[in-house]
SEZAKOL-753479 format. One record per residue (C-alpha): residue in three letters; x, y, z. Coordinates in pm, whole numbers. Example, Ala and Ser with C-alpha at 12.3 -4.5 7.8 and 13.67 -1.06 7.14 Angstrom:
BEGIN
R loza     px     py     pz
R  ALA   1230   -450    780
R  SER   1367   -106    714
This chain:
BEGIN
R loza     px     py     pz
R  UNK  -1374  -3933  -4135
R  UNK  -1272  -3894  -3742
R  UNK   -965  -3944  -3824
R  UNK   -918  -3696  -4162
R  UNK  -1082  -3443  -3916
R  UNK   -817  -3496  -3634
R  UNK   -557  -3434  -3893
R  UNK   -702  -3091  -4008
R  UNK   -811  -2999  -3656
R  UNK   -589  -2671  -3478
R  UNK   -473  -2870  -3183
R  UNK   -279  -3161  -3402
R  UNK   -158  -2889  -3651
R  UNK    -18  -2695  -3330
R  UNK    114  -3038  -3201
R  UNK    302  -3093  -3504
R  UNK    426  -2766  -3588
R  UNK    559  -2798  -3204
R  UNK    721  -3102  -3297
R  UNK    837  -3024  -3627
R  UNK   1019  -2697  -3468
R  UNK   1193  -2929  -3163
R  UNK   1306  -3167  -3470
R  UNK   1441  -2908  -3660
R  UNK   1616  -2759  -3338
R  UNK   1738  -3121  -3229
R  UNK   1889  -3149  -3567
R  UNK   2067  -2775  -3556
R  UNK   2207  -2902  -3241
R  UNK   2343  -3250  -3302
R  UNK   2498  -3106  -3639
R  UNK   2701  -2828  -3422
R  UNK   2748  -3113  -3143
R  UNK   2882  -3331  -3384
R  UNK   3099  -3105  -3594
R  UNK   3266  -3002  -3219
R  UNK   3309  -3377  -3126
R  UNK   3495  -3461  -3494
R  UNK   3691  -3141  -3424
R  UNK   3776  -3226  -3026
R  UNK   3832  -3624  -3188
R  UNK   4083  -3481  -3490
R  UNK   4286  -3227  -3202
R  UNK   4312  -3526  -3000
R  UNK   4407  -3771  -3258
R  UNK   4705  -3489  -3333
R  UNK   4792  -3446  -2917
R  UNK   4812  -3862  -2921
R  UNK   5048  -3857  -3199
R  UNK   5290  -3556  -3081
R  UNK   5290  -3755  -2742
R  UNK   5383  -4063  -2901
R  UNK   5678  -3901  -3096
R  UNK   5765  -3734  -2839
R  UNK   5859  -4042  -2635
R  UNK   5972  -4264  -2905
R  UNK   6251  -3944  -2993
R  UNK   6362  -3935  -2628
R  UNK   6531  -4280  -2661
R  UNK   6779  -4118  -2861
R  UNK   7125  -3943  -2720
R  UNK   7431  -3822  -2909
R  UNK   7591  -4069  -3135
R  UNK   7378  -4335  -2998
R  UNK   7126  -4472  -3283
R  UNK   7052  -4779  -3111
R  UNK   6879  -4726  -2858
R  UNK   6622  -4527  -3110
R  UNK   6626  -4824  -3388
R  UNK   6536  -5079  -3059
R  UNK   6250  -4833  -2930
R  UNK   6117  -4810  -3303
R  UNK   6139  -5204  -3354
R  UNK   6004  -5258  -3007
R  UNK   5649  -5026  -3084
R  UNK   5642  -5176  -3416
R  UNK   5613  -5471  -3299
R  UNK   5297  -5473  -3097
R  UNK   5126  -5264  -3279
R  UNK   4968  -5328  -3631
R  UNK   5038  -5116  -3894
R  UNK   4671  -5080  -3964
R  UNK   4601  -4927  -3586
R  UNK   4979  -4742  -3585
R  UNK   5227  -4598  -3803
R  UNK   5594  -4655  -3670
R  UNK   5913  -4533  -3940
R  UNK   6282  -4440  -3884
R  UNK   6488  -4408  -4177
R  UNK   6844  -4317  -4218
R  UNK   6970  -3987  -4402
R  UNK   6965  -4163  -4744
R  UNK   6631  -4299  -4660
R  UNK   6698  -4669  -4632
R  UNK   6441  -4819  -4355
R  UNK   6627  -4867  -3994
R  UNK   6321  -5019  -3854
R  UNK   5949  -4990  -3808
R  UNK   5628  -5173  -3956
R  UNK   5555  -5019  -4282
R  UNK   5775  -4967  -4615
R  UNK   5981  -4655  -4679
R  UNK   5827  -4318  -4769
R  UNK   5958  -4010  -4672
R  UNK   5778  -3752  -4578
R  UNK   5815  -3352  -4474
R  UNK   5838  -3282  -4172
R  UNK   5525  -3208  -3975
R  UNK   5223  -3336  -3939
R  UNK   4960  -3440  -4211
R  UNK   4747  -3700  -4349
R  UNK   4805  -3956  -4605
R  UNK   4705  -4232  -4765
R  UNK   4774  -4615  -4643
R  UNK   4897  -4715  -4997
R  UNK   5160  -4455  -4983
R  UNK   5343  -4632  -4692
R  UNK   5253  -4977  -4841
R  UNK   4934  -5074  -4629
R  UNK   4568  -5214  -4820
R  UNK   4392  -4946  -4926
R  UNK   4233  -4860  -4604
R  UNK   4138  -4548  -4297
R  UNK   4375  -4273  -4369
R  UNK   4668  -4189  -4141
R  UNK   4719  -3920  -3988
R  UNK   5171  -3893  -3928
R  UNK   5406  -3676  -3802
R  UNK   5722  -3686  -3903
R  UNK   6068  -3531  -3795
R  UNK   6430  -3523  -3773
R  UNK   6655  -3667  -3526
R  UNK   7014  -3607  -3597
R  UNK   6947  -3664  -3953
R  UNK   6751  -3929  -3927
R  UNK   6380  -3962  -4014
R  UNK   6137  -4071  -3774
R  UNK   5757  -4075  -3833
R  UNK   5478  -4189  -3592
R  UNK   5154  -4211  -3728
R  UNK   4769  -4389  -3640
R  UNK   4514  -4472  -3815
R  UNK   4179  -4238  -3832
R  UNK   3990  -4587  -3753
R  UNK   3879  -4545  -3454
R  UNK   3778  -4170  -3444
R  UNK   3603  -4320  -3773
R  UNK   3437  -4593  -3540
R  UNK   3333  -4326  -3265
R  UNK   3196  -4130  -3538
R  UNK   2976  -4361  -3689
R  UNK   2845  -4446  -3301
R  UNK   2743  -4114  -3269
R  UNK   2569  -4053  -3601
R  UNK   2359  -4353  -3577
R  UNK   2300  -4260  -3174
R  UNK   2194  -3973  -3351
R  UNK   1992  -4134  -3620
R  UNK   1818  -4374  -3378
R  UNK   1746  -4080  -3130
R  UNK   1601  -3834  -3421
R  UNK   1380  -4145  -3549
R  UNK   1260  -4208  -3177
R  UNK   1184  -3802  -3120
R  UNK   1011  -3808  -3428
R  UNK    799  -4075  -3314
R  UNK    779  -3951  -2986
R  UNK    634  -3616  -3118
R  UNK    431  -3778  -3360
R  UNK    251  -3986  -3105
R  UNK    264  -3711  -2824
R  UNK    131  -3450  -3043
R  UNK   -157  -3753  -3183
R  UNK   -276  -3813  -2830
R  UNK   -244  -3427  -2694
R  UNK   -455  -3338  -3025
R  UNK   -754  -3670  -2956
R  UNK   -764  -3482  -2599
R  UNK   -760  -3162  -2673
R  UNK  -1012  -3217  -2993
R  UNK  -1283  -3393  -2748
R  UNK  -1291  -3112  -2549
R  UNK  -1346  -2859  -2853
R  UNK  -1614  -3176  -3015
R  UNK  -1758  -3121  -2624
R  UNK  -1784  -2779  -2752
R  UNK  -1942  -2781  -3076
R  UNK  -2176  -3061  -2950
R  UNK  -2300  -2811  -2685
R  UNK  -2357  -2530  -2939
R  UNK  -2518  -2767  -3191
R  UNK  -2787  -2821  -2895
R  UNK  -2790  -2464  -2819
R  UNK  -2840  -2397  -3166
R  UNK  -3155  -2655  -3238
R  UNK  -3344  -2484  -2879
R  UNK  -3201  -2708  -2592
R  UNK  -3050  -2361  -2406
R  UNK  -3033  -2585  -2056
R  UNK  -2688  -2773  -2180
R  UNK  -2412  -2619  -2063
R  UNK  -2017  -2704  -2204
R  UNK  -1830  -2962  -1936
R  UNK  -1515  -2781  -1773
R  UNK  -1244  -2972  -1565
R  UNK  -1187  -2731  -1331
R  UNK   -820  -2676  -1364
R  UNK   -836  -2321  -1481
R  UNK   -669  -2396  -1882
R  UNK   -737  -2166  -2149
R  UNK  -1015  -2395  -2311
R  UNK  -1193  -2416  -1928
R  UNK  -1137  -2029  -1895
R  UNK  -1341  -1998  -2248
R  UNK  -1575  -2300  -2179
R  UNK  -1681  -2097  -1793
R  UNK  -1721  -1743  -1963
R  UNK  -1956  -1967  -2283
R  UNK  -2157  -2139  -1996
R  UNK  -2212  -1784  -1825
R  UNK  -2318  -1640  -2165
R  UNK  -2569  -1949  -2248
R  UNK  -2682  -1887  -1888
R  UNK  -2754  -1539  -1950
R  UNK  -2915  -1634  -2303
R  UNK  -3127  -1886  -2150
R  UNK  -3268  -1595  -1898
R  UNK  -3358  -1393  -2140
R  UNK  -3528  -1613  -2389
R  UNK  -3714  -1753  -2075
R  UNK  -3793  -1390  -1980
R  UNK  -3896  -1309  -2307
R  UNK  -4123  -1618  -2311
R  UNK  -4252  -1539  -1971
R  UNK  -4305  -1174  -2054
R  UNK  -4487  -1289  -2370
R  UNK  -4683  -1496  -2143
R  UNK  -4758  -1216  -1891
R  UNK  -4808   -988  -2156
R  UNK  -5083  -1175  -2315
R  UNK  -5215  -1240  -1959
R  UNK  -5192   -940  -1782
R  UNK  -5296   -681  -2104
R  UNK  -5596   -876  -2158
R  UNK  -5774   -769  -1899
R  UNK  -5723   -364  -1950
R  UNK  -5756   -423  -2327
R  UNK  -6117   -575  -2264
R  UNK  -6192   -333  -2009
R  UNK  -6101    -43  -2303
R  UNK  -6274   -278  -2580
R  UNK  -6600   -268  -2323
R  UNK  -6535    153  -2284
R  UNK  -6552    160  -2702
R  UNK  -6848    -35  -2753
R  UNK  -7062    194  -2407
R  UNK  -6929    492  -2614
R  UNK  -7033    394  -2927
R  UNK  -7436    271  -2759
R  UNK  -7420    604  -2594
R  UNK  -7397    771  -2961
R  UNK  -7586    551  -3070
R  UNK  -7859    703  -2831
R  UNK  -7695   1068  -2847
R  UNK  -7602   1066  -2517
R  UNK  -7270   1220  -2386
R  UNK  -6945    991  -2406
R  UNK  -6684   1246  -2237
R  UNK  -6643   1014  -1880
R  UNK  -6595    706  -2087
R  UNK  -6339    890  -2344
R  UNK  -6177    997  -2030
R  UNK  -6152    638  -1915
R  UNK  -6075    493  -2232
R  UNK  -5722    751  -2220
R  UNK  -5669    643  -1885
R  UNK  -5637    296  -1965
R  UNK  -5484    379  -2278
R  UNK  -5206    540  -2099
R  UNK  -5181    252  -1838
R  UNK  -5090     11  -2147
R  UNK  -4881    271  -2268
R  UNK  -4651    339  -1950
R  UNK  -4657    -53  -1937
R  UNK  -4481    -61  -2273
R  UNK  -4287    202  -2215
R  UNK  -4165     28  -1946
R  UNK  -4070   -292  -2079
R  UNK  -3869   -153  -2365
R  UNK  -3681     84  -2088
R  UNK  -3634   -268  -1944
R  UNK  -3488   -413  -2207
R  UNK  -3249   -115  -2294
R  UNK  -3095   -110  -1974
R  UNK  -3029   -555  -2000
R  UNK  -2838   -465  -2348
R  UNK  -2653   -269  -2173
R  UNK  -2659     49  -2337
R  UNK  -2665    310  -2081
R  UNK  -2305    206  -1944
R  UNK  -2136    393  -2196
R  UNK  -2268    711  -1996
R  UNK  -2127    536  -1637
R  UNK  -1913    742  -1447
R  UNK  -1748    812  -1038
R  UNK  -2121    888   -832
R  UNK  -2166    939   -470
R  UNK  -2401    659   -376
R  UNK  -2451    821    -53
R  UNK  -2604   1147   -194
R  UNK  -2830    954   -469
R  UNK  -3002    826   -148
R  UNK  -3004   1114     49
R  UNK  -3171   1318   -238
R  UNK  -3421   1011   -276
R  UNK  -3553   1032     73
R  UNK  -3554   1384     75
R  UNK  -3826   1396   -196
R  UNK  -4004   1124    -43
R  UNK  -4011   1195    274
R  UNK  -4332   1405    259
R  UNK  -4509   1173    -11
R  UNK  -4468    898    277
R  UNK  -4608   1131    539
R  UNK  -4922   1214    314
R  UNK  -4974    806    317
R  UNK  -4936    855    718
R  UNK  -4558    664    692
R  UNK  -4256    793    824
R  UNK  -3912    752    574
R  UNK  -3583    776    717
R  UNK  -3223    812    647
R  UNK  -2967    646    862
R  UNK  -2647    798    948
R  UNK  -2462    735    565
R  UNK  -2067    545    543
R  UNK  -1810    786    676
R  UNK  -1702   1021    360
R  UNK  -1785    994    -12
R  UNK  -1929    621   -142
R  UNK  -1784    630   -490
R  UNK  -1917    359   -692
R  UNK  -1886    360  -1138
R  UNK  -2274    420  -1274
R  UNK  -2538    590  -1407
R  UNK  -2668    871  -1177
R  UNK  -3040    876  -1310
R  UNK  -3053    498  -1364
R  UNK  -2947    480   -974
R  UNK  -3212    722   -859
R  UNK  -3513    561  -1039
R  UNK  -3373    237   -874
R  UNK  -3392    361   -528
R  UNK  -3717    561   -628
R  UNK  -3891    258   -710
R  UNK  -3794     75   -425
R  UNK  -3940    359   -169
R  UNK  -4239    394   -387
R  UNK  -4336     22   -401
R  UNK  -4320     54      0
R  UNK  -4516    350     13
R  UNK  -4782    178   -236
R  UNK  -4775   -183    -62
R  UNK  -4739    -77    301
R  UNK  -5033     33    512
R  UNK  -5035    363    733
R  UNK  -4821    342   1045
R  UNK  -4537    177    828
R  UNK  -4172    289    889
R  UNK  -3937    308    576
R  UNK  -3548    318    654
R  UNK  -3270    398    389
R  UNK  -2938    309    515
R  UNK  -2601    279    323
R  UNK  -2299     66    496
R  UNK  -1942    -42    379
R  UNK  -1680   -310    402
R  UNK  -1382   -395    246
R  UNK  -1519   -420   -100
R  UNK  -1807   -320   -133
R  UNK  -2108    -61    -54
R  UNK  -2445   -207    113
R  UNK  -2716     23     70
R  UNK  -3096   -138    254
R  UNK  -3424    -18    202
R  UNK  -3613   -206    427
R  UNK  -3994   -117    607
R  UNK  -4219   -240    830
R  UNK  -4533   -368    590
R  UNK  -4638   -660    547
R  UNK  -4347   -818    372
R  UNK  -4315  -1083     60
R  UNK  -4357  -1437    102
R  UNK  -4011  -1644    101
R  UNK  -4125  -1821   -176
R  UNK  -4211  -1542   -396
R  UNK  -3889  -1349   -350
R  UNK  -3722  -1464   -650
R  UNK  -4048  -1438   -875
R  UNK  -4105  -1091   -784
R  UNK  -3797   -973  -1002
R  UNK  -3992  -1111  -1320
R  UNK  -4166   -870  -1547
R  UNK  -4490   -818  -1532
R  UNK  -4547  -1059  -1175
R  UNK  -4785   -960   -901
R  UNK  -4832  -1057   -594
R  UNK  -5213  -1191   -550
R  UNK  -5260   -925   -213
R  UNK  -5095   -645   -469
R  UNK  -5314   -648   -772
R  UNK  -5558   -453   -604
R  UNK  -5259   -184   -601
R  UNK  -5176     35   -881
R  UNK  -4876    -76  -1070
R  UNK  -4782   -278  -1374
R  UNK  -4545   -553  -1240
R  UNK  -4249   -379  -1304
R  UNK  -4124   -164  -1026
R  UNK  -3903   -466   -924
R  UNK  -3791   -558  -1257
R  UNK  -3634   -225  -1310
R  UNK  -3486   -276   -971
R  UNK  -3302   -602  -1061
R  UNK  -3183   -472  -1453
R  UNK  -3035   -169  -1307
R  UNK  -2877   -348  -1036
R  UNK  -2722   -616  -1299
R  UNK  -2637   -330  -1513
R  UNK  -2448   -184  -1190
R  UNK  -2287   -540  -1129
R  UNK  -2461   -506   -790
R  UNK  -2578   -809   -632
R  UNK  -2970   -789   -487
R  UNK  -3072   -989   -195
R  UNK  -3425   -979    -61
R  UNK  -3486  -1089    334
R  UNK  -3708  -1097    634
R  UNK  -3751   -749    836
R  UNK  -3957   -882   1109
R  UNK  -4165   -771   1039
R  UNK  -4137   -639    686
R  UNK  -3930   -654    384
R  UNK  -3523   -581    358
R  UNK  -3421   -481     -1
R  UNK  -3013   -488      3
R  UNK  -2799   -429   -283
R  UNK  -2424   -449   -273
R  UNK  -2253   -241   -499
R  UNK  -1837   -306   -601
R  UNK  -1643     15   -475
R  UNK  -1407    171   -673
């Protein structure tokens, strides 16, 4: 079954398809090698010949057939007629010497058969043949050994296809076993992610592949999935924890209103309270869906160049007063040099940075300073608000980003749980980092925000 799936899997199909492509290209090329070698081979055979002729015919001079029917006798005689061809015949073609039978030929060069000069049927020969004064010589060899360097080369060829074949067959088998246990690594992880275990996570190697590059940007999606089905369960949790108490408090209101008619006495306050609270569970709602628009990410279709600088300045411009009716003092430091361009949402951003100043101004006692200050580097924009209140505990920094949390000194405050919440979607949304820290006293909100 492992093994019929290995076959079918995308990795072996890609390994062979590799392989059957080099094959194919191996084969193109040894054909075309081989049909130059047999043509080089035959041109040389030809050169080899002329050469010989060439010396045998400069034994002979003027009236001196001799020394030409010696030279012929001599070659003849150490070499065999099966390895090379010697002739010389006289004009009425009666053999003068050499070490095959009589058989004239044209002159030039050609091949022929071994019968025709009286060898065992045999390699063909490949002569050339001439006159010298009026005489017939012809010098010949036998295609033998191009025939034996030939058959060397096709079976080099035939052993080296049969071992590439292999090669690729193996190569491809084991790149396809490694390659399918990372994708099995894969699926195993979704199968788990699939039945509820969201904590597993795929295992990556680290060296930056295509399969790692997908496996990191899966891990960072399960990551995100597992946030927000453990938000969701948390704010299901808080939900049912935190609405219980106002929805009891407006069950209580109903049941006084409905004595008091009971006894025809006058029910305006409660109905007035019963709104109030009403509207409390309402804006709480309201909230928590505005939450969850701005995590799917819908708003960053309307995201465009902003001035980060003047968002703030606006802020604390507004709020400067509602801090000095609380008897606190907000300030603006001296902004970046120039423009601080970042890619958003320009009301998103403002309700951000309102929140932040008005969860100071609700949580920090009179006498409280409030500071707004925007800074640069190299990459990005740092924009702090940071006061002089009493501050959140280092071990409640991370919690306070989760829907619906209160601090225990804070629920005495109005508020829903949310301010921060907000705070930390937009910022996401924004690809801004959020970082809370230490005033001394007091609390530093800083959010660092990619410039464009």
């Amino acid at each position: 079954m492992r093994q019929g799936r290995l076959l079918r899997s995308t990795p072996f199909r890609l390994a062979l398809s590799f392989g059957l492509f080099f094959i194919v290209a191996f084969l193109i090329t040894g054909l075309v090698a081989y049909g130059l070698m047999k043509r080089e081979l035959a041109r040389s055979l030809d050169v080899s010949i002329q050469d010989t002729y060439s010396v045998v015919a400069s034994t002979f001079s003027s009236n001196d057939l001799e020394d030409l029917v010696a030279a012929v006798s001599t070659y003849s005689a150490l070499k065999r007629p099966e390895d090379q061809v010697f002739l010389l015949l006289d004009p009425g073609g009666r053999k003068l010497a050499g070490n095959v039978q009589a058989a004239r030929l044209e002159p030039g060069i050609t091949t022929i058969s071994a019968t025709l000069m009286g060898l065992e049927e045999g390699d063909p020969i490949r002569v050339m043949a001439g006159n010298i004064g009026g005489n017939s010589l012809v010098v010949g060899q036998s295609y033998r050994e191009i025939d034996r360097i030939e058959e060397i080369a096709l079976m080099s060829f035939f052993w080296a296809s049969i071992i590439i074949v292999a090669t690729v067959v193996l190569g491809g088998t084991l790149l396809a076993r490694r390659t399918q246990r990372r994708l099995e690594a894969i699926e195993s992880t979704m199968i788990e992610v699939s039945a509820g275990n969201l904590s597993r996570r795929i295992p990556t190697r680290g060296d930056g592949d295509d399969i790692d590059v997908v496996s990191t940007h899966m891990n960072e999606a399960l990551a995100r999935l597992s946030g927000l089905v453990e938000g969701m369960r948390q704010v299901s949790a808080d939900i049912a924890h935190d609405l219980k108490t106002p929805l009891n408090r407006l069950g209580l209101t109903i049941e006084q209103s409905l004595q008091r008619l009971g006894e025809s006495r006058d029910v305006e306050d409660l109905m007035f309270d019963a709104r109030d609270e009403i509207a409390r569970i309402n804006a709480t709602f309201e909230a928590l869906l505005r939450i969850s628009q701005i995590e799917a990410g819908a708003r960053k279709t309307r995201f465009k160049a902003i001035d980060l600088g003047q968002i703030m300045a606006s802020v604390a411009e507004i709020y400067a007063e509602v801090a000095e009716d609380s008897m606190q003092a907000l300030t603006l430091t001296p902004l970046a040099a120039g423009p601080c361009m970042i890619n958003g949402d320009r009301e998103l951003l403002t309700q951000l940075f309102v929140n932040l100043v008005e969860n100071a101004i609700t949580h920090c006692p009179a006498g409280t300073t409030i500071v707004m200050s925007l800074t640069q580097d190299a990459h990005h924009y740092r924009a702090c608000v940071s006061d002089s209140g009493p501050g959140i505990p280092e071990a409640e920094r991370e919690l306070v980003f989760r829907r619906l949390y209160r601090l225990d000194k804070s629920r005495t405050t109005p508020g829903n749980g949310l301010g921060l919440s907000l705070v930390k979607a937009i910022a996401d949304l924004h690809a801004a980092r959020i970082a809370l820290d230490d005033n001394r006293p007091g609390l530093q909100v800083k959010l660092y925000f990619p410039r464009i």
